[in-house]
C-alpha positions, 0 to 999 in steps of 0.5 A, spaced: 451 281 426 449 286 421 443 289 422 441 290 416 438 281 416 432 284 421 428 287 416 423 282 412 426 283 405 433 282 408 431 276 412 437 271 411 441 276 407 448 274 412 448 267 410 447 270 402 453 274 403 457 269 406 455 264 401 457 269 395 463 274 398 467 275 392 463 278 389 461 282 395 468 284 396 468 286 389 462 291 390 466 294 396 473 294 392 469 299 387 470 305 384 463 307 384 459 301 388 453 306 387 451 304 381 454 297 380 449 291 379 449 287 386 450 280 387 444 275 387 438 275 383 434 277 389 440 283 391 440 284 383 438 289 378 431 289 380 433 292 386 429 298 389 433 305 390 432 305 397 434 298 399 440 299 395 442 305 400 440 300 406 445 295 403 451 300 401 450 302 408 453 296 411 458 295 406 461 303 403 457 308 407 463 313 403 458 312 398 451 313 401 451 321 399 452 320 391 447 314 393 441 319 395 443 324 389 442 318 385 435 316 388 432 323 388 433 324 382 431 318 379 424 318 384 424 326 382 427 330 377 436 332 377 433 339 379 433 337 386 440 336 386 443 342 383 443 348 387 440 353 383 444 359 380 444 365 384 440 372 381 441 377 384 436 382 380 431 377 380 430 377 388 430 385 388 425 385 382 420 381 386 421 386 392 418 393 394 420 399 398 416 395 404 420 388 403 426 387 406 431 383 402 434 378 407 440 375 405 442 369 409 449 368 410 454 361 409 461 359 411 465 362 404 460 367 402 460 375 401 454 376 397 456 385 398 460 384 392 454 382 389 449 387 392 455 393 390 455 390 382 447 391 383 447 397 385 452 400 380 448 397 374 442 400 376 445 406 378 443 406 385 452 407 388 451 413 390 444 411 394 448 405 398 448 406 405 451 400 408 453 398 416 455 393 419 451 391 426 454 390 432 455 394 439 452 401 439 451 401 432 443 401 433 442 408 434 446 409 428 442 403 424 435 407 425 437 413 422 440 410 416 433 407 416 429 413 417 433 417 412 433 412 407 425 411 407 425 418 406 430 419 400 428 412 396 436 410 398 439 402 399 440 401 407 444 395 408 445 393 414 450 387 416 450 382 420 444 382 424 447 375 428 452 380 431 446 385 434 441 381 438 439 386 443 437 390 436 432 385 433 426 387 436 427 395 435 429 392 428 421 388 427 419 395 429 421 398 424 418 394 419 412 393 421 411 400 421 413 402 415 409 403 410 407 404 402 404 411 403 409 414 407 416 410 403 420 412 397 419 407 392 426 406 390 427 405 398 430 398 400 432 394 405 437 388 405 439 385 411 445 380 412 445 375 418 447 368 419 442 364 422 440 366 428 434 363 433 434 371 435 433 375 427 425 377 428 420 371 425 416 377 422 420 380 418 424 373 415 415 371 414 415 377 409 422 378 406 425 375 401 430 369 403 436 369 399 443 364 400 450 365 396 453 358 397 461 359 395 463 355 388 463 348 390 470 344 387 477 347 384 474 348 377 468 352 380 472 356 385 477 358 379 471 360 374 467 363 379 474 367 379 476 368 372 469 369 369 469 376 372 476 378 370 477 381 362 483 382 358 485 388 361 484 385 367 488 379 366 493 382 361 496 388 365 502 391 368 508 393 366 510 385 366 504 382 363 506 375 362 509 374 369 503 378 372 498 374 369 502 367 370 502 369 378 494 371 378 493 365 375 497 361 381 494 365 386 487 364 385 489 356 384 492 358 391 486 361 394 481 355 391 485 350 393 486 353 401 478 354 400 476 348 398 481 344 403 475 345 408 471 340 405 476 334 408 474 337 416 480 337 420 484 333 414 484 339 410 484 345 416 483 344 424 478 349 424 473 352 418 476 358 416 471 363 412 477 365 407 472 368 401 473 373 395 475 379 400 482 376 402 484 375 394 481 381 391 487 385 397 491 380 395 491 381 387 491 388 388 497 387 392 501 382 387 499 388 382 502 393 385 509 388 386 509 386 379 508 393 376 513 397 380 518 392 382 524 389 377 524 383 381 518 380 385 519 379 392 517 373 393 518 373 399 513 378 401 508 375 398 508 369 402 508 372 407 502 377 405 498 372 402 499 367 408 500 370 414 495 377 413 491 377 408 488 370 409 493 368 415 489 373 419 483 369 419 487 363 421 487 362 429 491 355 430 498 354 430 498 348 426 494 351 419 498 357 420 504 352 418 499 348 413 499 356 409 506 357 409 507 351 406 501 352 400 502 359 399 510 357 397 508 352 392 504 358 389 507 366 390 514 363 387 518 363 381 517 357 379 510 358 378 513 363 371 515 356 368 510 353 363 511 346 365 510 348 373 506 343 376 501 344 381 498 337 383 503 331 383 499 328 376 500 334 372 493 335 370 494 342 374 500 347 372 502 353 371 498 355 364 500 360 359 494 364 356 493 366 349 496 374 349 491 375 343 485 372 347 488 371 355 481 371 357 478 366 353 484 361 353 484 361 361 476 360 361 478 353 356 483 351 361 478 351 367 474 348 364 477 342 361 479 340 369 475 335 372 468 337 375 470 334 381 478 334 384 482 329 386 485 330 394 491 329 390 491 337 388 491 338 395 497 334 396 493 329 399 492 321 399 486 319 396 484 316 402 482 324 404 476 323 399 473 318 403 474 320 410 470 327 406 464 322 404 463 319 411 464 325 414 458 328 409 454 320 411 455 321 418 452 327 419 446 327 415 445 320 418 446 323 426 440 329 423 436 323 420 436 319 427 435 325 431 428 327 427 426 320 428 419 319 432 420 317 439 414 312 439 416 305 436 410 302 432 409 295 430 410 288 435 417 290 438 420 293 443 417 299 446 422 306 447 421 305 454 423 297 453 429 298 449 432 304 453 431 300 460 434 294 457 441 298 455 440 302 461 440 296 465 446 292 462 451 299 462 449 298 469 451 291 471 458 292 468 459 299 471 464 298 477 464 301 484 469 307 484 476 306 487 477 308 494 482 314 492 485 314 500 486 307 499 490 308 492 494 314 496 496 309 502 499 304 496 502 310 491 504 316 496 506 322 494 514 321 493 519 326 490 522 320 486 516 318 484 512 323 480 507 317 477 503 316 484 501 323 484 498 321 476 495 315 478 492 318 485 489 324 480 487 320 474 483 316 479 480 321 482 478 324 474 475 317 473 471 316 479 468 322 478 465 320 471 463 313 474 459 316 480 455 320 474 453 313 470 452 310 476 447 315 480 443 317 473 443 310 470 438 307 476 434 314 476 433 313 469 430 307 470 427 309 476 424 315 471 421 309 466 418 306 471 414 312 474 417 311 480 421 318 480 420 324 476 422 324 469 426 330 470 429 334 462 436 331 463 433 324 464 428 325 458 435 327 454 439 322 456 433 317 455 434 320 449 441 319 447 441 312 449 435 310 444 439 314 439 447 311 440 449 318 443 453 318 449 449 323 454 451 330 455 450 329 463 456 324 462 460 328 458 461 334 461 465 330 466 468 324 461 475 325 457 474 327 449 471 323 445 468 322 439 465 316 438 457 313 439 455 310 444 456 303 444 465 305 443 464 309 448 462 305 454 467 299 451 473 304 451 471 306 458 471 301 461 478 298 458 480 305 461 478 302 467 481 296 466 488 300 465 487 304 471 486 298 475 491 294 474 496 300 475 493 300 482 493 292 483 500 290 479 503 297 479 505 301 473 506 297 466 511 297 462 508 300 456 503 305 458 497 306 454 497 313 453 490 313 450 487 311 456 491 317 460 485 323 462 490 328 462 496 325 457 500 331 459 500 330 466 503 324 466 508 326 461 510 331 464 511 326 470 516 322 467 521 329 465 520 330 473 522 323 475 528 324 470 530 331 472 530 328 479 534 322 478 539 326 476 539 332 479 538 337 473 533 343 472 527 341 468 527 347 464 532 343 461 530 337 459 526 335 453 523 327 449 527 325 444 522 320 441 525 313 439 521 308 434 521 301 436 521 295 433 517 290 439 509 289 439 508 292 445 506 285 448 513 283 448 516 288 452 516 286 459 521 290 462 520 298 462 527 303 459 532 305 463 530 312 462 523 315 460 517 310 458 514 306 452 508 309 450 502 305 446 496 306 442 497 311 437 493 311 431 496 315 424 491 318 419 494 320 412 500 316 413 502 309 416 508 307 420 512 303 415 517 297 420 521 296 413 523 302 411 523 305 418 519 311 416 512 313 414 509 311 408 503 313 403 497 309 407 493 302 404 488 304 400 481 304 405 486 303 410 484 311 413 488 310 420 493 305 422 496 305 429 503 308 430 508 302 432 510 303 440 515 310 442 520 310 448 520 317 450 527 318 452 528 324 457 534 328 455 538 335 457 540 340 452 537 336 445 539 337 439 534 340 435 533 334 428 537 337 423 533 333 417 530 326 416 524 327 420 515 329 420 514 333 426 507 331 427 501 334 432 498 328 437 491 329 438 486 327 443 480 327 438 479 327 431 476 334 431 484 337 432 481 343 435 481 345 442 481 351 447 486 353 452 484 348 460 486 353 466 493 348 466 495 352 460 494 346 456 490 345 450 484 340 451 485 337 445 493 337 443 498 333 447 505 333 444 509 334 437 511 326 436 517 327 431 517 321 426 522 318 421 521 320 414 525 319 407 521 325 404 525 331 402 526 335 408 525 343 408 526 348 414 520 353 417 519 357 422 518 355 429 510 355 432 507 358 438 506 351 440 513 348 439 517 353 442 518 362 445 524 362 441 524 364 433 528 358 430 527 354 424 525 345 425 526 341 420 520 338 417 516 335 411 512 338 406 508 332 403 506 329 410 505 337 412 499 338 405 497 331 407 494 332 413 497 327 417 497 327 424 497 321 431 490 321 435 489 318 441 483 315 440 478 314 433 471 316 432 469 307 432 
C-alpha cells in the first residue's frame, strides 16, 4: 500500500497509477524523472515542487537529492545550492588580534596548505607558529599564545578535537586577551573537527570558516592543476615522461578521493586522503623521473599505495582495491597518448602543448563532464544510484528525527501509534527456547559439531527474545502511566514511532541495517530457522543469513570433516562448488560439507548460463547468489585462474571490529566465484592467509566493488 494515497490531495492516487502504469513505468525507467512532466492532469505540469518529491518518493528515491536542489532553487535562488568559494584573505580581513579564525575541518580537507600561501603573500612565514594539539602539548600551546600576542605572531594551533582537557584553559585565554595589551598583527587560528567540547564562546566571537574538498573528478583534477605552472608541469630531466605521469597520478589521486562518495561501494572505510598524500607522492615521482634512466614503476606503486596513501588505509580489503588502482595509473602504459584511463575513453592519457603545458592541461580538464560516470572508476552505473539512496536516506533519517513528537489533527496520537506497534510485535514474539531441553535433543557429540552451534545459537537468540519480550509490555506499561517512563522507555518509544529499531534491542541482536519493520520480519524467520532445526533436525540447505555467528557454524562443519576422517584441521580448508538447484529442490544433504543459501551480490550477478559472474541488470543493485555447497578438503589447491575472490559480509556497511573470538564482527569468509574475466595475480592478505603468496583474481570485479552480503538494508 502506498502511503503516499492517505494525504488529501493523493487521495485515490493507487487506482490512478494502476489505471495508467506505463506511463508511470516510463516516469521510473527515466534518466532524469525529476524534471519530466507526470502523468494525468491532476499529477501533471501543474504540479507543485513539493508534491513532486512526494511522488518521486515513492517511485525513484535515487532522485530525490537533485529533486530538493531543484525545489530550493526554484522557491529561492541557485545560490543556496553552490557552495560558495573558499577566500581565505577575505575571513582574515574581517578578523582582529582578539578574533580568532576557526577553521572547522571536514573529511579530505587541509586548509594549512592554505593558511601557509596566506602567510607567505602577506609576509607573515617567518611569523608563523603552528602545533598540533594532543597529549601534553598544552603547557606548550600557552606559551605559544602568550609569546604571540607579544610579538603580533600567527599562532596556529591544530586540532583542538584532539585535546579536549585543554579547551577550557583555551576559553580562558581568549577572554582574557585584549586589544590594549596584543599586537595588532597578532592572530589566532584554530583548526578542529566538530566537537561538543570546543568551548561555545570562542566559536560565538570567531570567525567560522569550512574547506569543503572539490566535489567530482573534474573539480579534483583542477583543484590540482590550477596551482601548478609550466615550470611546475614541464620539468626534470625527462619533461614529456614527468608531465604524462603527474597527470595519471593526480587522476589516481582524484579517482581514490572521489571513490567515497560510492560509501563502502567505493571504500569499506572513508579514508581522509587529501593533498598531503599527492604533494609526497609528486615530489617523490619527481625525483625517479629526473635521477633514474628507467622509472621504477614498481616502486612507485608501492610508494603510492601502500605508504603514502596506503598508511591511511587500515582494511585489508581496500589495501587490495589500491593495489589494483594504482597499477592502472604508476605504469608504462600510461607514457602512450592513447591510454585509457575509463572503459569510454572519454578519460586517457593526455598529452599537453609543450608550448603551453599548463593551459593545454587546463582545457582538457575542463571539457570533462561535471559530474563523472562510476564507470571511471571502473564501476557499474548501478554504483550511482546506490550513491543517491545513500544521500536520500540519510538526509531523510535527520528530517524523521527532527520531526515533533506531538501529533496534530484528528488521528492517531504518538502515544496511540507507538501502543499499537508495541502491542502487535508482542503478540507475535515467541516464548524463549528451553535451552536444557534443546541440549537433551542435540548433546554435545564429538561426531557431530552442529549440536553445540544449534545449543549456542540458541542461546544467542533467546537473549534478544527476553529483551523484546520484557521491554515491550514495560513499554506499554509506561504509555499508560502505570510505571515510570524511564529515558530507555522514552528512547525506544521514540524508535519505534520513527521506524528505527531500539538500541536496547540491538546491543544484544545480530548486525543489521534495516528499519523497523524488516528487521522484526527477518527476526522472526530467523526464528523459524532455528526452530525447525530444533523440531525436524538440521536442514538440507542451510540459510547462512539466519546464523548469529556464521563463523561458528563454518567452522563446525570443517571439524565434523576432520573428525569423520581423521585429519588435522589445519589442514583442511572449503572449495566452493556453484550449483545449478534452487535451494528447494535439494532435499538431501552432500555427502561432505553443507549447502548454504541466502547470499545476496551487489555489482555483479551470478549468471546460471554462462556459469559466471556477470555485469548486474540495469536498477537491479543486488541479486541474490545461487546456492554453494561448501565442500571440506585437505591440502586445497590454491585456484590458478578463472576465479573472483569475493569478500562475504554480515551488513552492508563492509566494516567491522575485531570480537573476543578473533573474528571480525562483519566479515565471514572469502567466497571464490567463477569469472571469465581476464584473471591477474596479487599478493596475499592478512585476511586470507599468514603466508606471502600470490591468489589469482580479478580487476574489474575487484574496482567494482562487488562483494556477497548475508542480509540487505530493506
Amino acid at each position: 500500500r502506498m502511503c503516499i494515497s492517505s494525504l488529501p490531495f493523493f487521495k485515490g492516487f493507487e487506482k490512478d497509477f494502476v489505471d495508467t502504469l506505463q506511463k508511470w513505468k516510463k516516469v521510473f525507467d527515466s534518466s532524469d524523472p525529476q524534471t519530466i512532466t507526470f502523468p494525468g492532469g491532476k499529477y501533471g505540469g501543474d504540479l507543485t515542487g513539493l508534491r513532486r518529491m512526494c511522488i518521486l518518493r515513492c517511485l525513484r528515491r535515487d532522485k530525490i537529492m537533485a529533486a530538493m536542489s531543484n525545489f530550493v532553487v526554484n522557491e529561492m535562488e541557485q545560490k543556496f545550492v553552490e557552495p560558495p568559494v573558499f577566500d581565505l584573505k577575505a575571513c582574515y580581513e574581517d578578523s582582529d588580534s582578539v578574533t580568532p579564525l576557526i577553521f572547522v575541518l571536514s573529511s579530505g580537507s587541509d586548509p594549512m596548505k592554505d593558511l601557509l600561501m596566506l602567510a607567505d603573500s602577506m609576509g607573515m612565514s617567518d611569523k608563523l607558529k603552528a602545533i598540533a594539539l594532543g597529549q601534553g602539548q598544552g603547557v606548550a600551546a600557552t606559551k605559544m599564545m602568550e609569546s604571540g600576542q607579544a610579538n603580533g605572531d600567527w599562532v596556529c594551533l591544530q586540532n583542538c578535537h584532539l585535546s579536549i582537557s585543554w579547551m577550557p584553559e583555551l576559553e580562558r585565554l581568549c577572554e582574557e586577551t585584549v586589544k590594549e595589551k596584543t599586537d595588532g598583527d597578532y592572530r589566532l587560528w584554530l583548526t578542529s573537527m566538530p566537537s561538543p567540547a570546543f568551548p561555545t564562546a570562542v566559536l560565538q566571537n570567531g570567525v567560522k570558516m569550512t574547506k569543503e574538498p572539490p566535489k567530482g573528478m573534474r573539480a579534483n583534477l583542477k583543484s590540482n592543476y590550477v596551482k601548478m605552472s609550466d615550470d611546475a608541469i614541464w620539468c626534470t630531466s625527462k619533461p614529456e615522461k614527468y608531465s604524462k605521469l603527474l597527470f595519471a597520478l593526480c587522476f589516481f589521486h582524484a579517482t581514490v578521493v572521489e571513490r567515497k562518495k560510492y560509501g563502502p561501494l567505493g571504500w569499506n572505510i572513508p579514508y581522509t586522503f587529501n593533498e598531503t598524500d599527492l604533494d609526497i607522492t609528486q615530489s617523490q615521482l619527481f625525483t625517479y623521473v629526473d635521477q633514474f634512466d628507467e622509472v621504477p614503476y614498481q616502486v612507485m606503486q608501492q610508494l603510492a599505495s601502500v605508504v603514502n596513501y596506503g598508511g591511511r588505509i587500515t582494511d585489508d580489503k581496500d589495501m587490495r582495491t589500491s593495489d589494483i588502482i594504482v597499477a592502472d595509473f604508476m605504469c608504462e602504459k600510461a607514457l602512450a597518448d592513447d591510454y585509457k584511463f575509463s572503459a569510454s575513453g572519454l578519460y586517457y592519457s593526455f598529452k599537453g602543448d609543450e608550448d603551453n603545458i599548463h593551459q593545454s592541461y587546463l582545457d582538457y580538464i575542463d571539457s570533462l563532464p561535471i559530474e563523472a560516470e562510476p564507470e571511471v572508476f571502473g564501476m557499474h552505473s548501478n554504483a550511482s544510484i546506490t550513491c543517491d539512496m545513500n544521500d536520500a536516506d540519510n538526509n531523510f533519517k535527520i528530517i524523521v528525527s527532527l520531526q515533533p513528537r506531538a501529533a496534530g489533527g484528528a488521528g492517531m496520537s504518538r502515544e496511540d501509534i507507538i501502543y499499537n506497534i508495541a502491542d502487535e510485535m508482542e503478540a507475535k514474539v515467541s516464548p524463549p527456547w528451553d535451552i536444557e531441553a534443546v541440549g537433551m535433543l542435540y548433546p554435545v557429540s564429538y561426531n557431530e559439531c552442529l549440536n553445540t552451534v544449534l545449543i549456542q545459537e540458541g542461546q544467542r537468540f533467546n537473549k534478544l527474545t527476553v529483551a523484546i519480550r520484557h521491554s515491550l509490555p514495560q513499554l506499554k506499561k509506561a504509555l499508560k502511566g502505570l510505571v515510570v517512563l524511564s529515558a530507555e522507555l522514552e528512547s525506544m518509544g521514540n524508535n519505534l514511532f520513527n521506524q528505527f529499531v531500539p538500541a536496547n534491542w540491538t546491543k544484544v541482536a545480530y548486525p543489521s541495517l534495516k528499519g523497523l519493520g524488516p528487521w522484526f520480519s527477518d527476526y522472526m524467520a530467523r526464528i523459524k530457522f532455528v526452530n525447525d532445526w530444533i523440531e525436524e533436525g538440521a536442514p538440507p540447505v542451510f540459510w547462512i543469513s539466519g546464523f548469529f555467528f556464521p563463523q561458528g557454524f563454518m567452522t563446525a562443519v570443517l571439524q565434523n570433516h576432520a573428525r569423520r576422517y581423521t585429519m588435522p584441521i589445519d589442514t583442511v580448508s572449503f572449495s566452493h562448488q556453484m550449483k545449478e538447484e534452487l535451494a528447494s529442490e535439494l532435499t538431501t544433504k552432500p555427502k561432505d560439507g553443507c549447502y548454504i543459501d541466502g547470499l545476496f551480490l551487489e555489482g555483479a550477478r551470478w549468471s546460471k548460463q554462462e556459469e559466471s559472474l556477470v555485469d548486474p541488470r540495469p536498477k537491479e543493485l543486488f541479486s541474490p547468489m545461487c546456492v554453494i555447497q561448501l565442500k571440506p578438503e585437505q591440502f586445497l589447491e590454491t585456484p590458478s585462474e578463472g576465479i573472483y575472490r569475493s569478500p562475504v559480509y554480515k551488513v552492508l556497511t563492509r566494516t567491522g571490529t575485531l570480537s573476543t573470538t578473533g573474528h571480525s564482527t562483519n566479515f565471514v569468509f572469502w567466497l571464490n566465484i567463477p569469472s571469465n574475466k581476464p584473471t591477474i595475480y596479487r599478493n596475499s592478505l592478512v585476511s586470507e592467509t599468514n603466508a606471502q603468496v600470490k591468489f589469482c583474481d580479478n580487476s574489474e570485479w575487484i574496482k567494482g566493488g562487488v562483494a556477497c552480503f548475508c542480509a540487505l538494508k530493506y
